[in-house]
C-alpha positions in Angstrom: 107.2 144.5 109.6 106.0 147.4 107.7 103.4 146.2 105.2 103.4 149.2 103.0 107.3 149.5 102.7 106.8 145.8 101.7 104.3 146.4 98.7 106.1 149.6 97.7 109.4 147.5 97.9 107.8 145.0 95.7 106.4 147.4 93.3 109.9 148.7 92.7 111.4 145.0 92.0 108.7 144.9 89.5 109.4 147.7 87.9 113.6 147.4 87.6 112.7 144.1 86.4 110.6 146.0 83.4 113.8 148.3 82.9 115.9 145.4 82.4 113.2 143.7 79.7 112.6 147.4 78.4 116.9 147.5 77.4 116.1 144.1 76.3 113.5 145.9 73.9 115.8 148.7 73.1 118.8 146.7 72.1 116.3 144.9 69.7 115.0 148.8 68.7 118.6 149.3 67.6 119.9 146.5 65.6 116.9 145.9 63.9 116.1 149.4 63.2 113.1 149.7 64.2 113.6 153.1 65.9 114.9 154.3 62.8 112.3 152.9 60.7 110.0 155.1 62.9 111.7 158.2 63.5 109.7 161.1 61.5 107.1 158.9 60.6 104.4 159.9 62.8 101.5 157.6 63.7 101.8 154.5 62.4 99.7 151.2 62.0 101.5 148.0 62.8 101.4 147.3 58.8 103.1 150.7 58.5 106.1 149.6 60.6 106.3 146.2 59.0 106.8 147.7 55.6 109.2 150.2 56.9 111.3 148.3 58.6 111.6 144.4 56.7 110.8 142.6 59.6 108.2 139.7 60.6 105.1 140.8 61.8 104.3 139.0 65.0 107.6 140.1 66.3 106.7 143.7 65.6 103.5 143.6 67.1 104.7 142.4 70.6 107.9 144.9 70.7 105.5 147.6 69.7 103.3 146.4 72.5 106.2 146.6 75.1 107.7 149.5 74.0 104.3 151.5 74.3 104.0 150.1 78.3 107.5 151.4 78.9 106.5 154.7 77.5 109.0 155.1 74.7 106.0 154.9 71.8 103.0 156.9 72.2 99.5 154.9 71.4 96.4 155.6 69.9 93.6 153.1 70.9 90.9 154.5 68.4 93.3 154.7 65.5 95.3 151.7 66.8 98.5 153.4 65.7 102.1 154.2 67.5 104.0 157.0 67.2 108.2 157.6 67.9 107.7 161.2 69.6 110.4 163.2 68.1 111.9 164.1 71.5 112.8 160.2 72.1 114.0 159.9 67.7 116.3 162.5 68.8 117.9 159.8 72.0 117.1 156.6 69.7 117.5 157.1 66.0 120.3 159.4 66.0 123.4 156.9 65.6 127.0 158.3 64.9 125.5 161.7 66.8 127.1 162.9 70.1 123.2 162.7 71.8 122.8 159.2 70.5 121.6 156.7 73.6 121.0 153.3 71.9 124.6 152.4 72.5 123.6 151.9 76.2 121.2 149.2 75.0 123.6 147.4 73.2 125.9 146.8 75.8 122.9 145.3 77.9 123.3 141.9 76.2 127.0 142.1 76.3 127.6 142.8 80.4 124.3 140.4 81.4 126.0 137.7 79.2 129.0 136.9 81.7 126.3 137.2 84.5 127.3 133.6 85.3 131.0 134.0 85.2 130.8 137.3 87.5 128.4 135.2 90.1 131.0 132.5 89.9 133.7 135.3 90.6 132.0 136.3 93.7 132.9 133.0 95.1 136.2 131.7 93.9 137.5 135.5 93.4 139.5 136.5 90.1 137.0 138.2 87.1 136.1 138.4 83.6 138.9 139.0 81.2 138.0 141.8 78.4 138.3 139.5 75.7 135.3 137.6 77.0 133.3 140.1 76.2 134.0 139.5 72.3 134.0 141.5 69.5 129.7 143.1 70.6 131.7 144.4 73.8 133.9 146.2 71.8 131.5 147.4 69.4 129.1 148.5 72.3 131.4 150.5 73.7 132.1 151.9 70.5 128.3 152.7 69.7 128.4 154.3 73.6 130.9 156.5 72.8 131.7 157.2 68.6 129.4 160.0 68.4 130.6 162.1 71.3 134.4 161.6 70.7 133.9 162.2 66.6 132.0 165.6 67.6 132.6 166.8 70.8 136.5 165.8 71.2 138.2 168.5 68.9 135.6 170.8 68.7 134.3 171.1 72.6 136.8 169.4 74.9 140.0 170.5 73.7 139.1 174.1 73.5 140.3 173.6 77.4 143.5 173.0 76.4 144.5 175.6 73.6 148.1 174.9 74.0 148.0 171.6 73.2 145.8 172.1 69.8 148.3 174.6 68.7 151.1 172.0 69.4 148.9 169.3 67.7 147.9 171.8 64.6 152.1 172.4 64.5 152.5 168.8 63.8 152.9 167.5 66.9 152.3 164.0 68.9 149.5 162.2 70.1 148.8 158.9 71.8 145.2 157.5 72.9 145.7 154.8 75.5 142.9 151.7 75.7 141.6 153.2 72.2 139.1 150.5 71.5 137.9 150.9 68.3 139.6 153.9 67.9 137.4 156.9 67.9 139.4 159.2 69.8 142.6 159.0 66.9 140.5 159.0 64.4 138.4 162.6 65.4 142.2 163.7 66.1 143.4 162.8 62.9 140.4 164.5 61.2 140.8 167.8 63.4 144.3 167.5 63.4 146.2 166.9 59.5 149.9 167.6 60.5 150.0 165.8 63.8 150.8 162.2 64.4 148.7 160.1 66.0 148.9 156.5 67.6 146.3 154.4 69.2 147.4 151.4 72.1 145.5 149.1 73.4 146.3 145.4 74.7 143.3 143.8 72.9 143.8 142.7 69.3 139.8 142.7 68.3 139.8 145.9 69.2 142.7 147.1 67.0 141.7 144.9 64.1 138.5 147.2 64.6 140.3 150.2 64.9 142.3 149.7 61.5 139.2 149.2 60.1 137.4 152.1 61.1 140.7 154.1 59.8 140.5 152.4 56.4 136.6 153.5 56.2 137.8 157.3 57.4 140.3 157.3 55.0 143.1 158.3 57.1 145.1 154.9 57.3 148.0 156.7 56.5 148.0 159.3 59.3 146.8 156.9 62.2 148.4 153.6 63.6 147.5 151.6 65.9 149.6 149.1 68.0 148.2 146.2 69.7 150.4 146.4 73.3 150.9 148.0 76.5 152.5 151.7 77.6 155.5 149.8 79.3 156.1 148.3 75.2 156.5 152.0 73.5 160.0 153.9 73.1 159.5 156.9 75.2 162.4 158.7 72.8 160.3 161.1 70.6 157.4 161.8 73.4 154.0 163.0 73.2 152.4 166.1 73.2 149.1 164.7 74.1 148.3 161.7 75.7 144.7 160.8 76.3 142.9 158.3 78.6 139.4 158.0 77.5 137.3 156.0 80.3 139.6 153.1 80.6 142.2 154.3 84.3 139.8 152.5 86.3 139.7 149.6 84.4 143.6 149.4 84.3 145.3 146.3 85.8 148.2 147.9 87.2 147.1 151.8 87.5 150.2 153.5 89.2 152.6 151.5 86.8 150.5 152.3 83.8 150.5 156.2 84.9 153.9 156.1 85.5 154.8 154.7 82.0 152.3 157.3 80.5 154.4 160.3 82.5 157.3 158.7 80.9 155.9 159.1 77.6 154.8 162.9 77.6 157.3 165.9 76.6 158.3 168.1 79.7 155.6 170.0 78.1 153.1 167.5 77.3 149.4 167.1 78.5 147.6 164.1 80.1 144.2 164.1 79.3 141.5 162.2 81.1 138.4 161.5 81.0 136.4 159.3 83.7 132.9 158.7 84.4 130.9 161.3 86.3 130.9 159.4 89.9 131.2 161.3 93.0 133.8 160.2 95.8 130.8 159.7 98.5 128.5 157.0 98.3 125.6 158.7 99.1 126.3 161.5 96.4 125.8 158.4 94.0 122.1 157.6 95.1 120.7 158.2 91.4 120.1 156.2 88.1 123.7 156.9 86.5 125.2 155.7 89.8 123.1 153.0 89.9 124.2 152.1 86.5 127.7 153.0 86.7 128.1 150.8 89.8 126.2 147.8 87.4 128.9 148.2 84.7 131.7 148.0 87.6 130.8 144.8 88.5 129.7 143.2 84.9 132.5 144.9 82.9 134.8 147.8 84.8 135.8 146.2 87.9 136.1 142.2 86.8 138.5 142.7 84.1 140.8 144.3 86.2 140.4 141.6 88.8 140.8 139.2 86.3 144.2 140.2 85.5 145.2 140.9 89.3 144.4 144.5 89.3 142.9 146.3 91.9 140.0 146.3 90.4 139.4 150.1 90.8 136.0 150.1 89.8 133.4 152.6 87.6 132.7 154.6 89.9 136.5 155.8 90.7 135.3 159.6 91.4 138.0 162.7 91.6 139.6 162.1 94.4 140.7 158.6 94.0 141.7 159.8 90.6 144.0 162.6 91.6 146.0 160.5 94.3 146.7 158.0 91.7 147.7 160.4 89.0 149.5 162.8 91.5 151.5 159.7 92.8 152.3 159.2 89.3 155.1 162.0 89.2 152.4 164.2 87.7 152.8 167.7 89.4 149.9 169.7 88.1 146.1 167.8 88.0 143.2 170.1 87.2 139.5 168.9 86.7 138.2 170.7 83.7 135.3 173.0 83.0 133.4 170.8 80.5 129.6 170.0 80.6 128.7 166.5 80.6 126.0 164.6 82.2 127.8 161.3 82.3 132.0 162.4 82.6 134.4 163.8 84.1 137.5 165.8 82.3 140.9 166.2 84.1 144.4 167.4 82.6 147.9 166.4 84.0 150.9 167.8 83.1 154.6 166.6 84.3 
């Protein structure tokens, strides 16, 4: 046995266990504030952040502690003051933005919490329905993703696809599938006056959530939302544009659901997907974001498609698992599109 692989092995257990106390830290930097209450400020004293942010000393103390040994607050031992560099404000204190990261510690809580139930899955098979996950799944995945579909969707992505914005800015049709809380129709609705937009999704939390996120927009009246599955719409007016925002490989029954969704598009209409940035080898995957993706597949992803009897496609689906299933569909033309992201991958399918 190699003693040095064995201490270095060691060392890293150590120091994913500090990652998974450090999101621990993080999920408490967001809720409370206490990112925000630091962002700009400069160095601070712990009385300093106490005032700023409302919250009981002690507590303060020992997350600014932990925070400095995981490197996200710089420290001053003379002055005895921390400091929020403005570099990791811009990550942490920036909710709503499309560069905003704290969403990621949210969900921490939320996937860790069925830990028990996925363990016990491992044995006796079957998974971890979505509703499980409760209203704080929903509005993790919200946080994850609100600021890059409110700012990025309309204004970046689509620009790949200027036929459909013109049909859309005509008054056309649009669908979001699995729309959570409902980001995606909302940014559409916004971008998009004339059109008509419809959000679906099977989970009625997230759809009460949705409505209410309209409501706060101000564009109840342009947006609805129905609480069901593709196979449950009238396919007779169509779609120009349907989307499918991070949720094929969590589908229970992927080719029917694709199928339903090809019904559901004009001749002339545009699938548009977006999945997580996953490679099809394994070995392409050996980073962080593959390590994390492949942690979401099996505490969120992967169960709740098991759960219902899916395949349980997994996270990590990649393009070319992703074009078999949407080309065995019906759809004849799949194209990956040319959009920046560190974290997804854009596709467009057309009948």
């Amino acid at each position: 046995m190699d003693r040095d692989r064995v201490k270095a092995f060691a060392d890293k257990v150590f120091a994913d266990m500090a990652g998974t106390m450090t999101a621990g830290m993080g999920y408490i930097g967001v809720k409370t504030g206490l990112f925000r209450a630091m962002a700009g400020k400069g160095s601070m004293r712990l009385d300093d952040v106490v005032r700023e942010s409302g919250l009981t000393a002690r507590y303060v103390e020992e997350w600014l502690k932990g925070m400095t040994c995981a490197k996200y607050l710089d420290y001053d031992a003379a002055s005895e003051t921390y400091r929020l560099p403005d570099e990791h404000a811009f990550l942490l204190a920036s909710d709503d933005t499309d560069h905003f990261m704290g969403g990621l510690f949210v969900m921490a809580p939320v996937l860790l919490r069925v830990a028990p139930d996925i363990a016990a899955a491992f044995v006796g098979g079957g998974g971890v329905p979505f509703e499980k996950f409760g209203a704080d799944g929903v509005i993790g995945l919200d946080l994850m993703n609100r600021g890059q579909y409110e700012q990025r969707l309309a204004g970046y992505w689509l620009q790949a696809l200027p036929d459909t914005r013109a049909r859309l800015e005509a008054g056309g049709r649009a669908l979001d599938v699995g729309c959570g809380a409902g980001r995606v129709c909302l940014a559409l609705a916004k971008n998009f006056p004339a059109a008509t937009i419809v959000g679906l999704d099977p989970d009625r939390e997230s759809i009460r959530q949705a409505e209410a996120a309209a409501a706060e927009a101000g564009v109840s009246g342009r947006v609805s939302f129905v609480a069901a599955t593709t196979g449950s719409l009238d396919a007779a007016d169509g779609f120009d544009l349907i989307t499918a925002c991070d949720c094929i490989h969590d589908f229970a029954a992927p080719e029917r659901t694709l199928e339903e969704i090809h019904g559901l598009l004009k001749p002339h209409g545009t699938l548009f997907i977006i999945e997580p940035k996953a490679a099809d080898r394994l070995e392409d995957n050996f980073n962080p974001i593959g390590t994390m993706f492949y942690g979401f597949s099996i505490f969120h992803c992967m169960t709740q498609s098991l759960a219902r009897g899916g395949p349980g496609l997994g996270t990590c689906l990649g393009p070319a698992r992703t074009e078999a299933l949407v080309r065995s569909a019906g759809f004849q033309n799949f194209e990956r599109l040319d959009i920046k992201s560190p974290t997804n991958l854009f596709y467009a399918a057309r009948p």
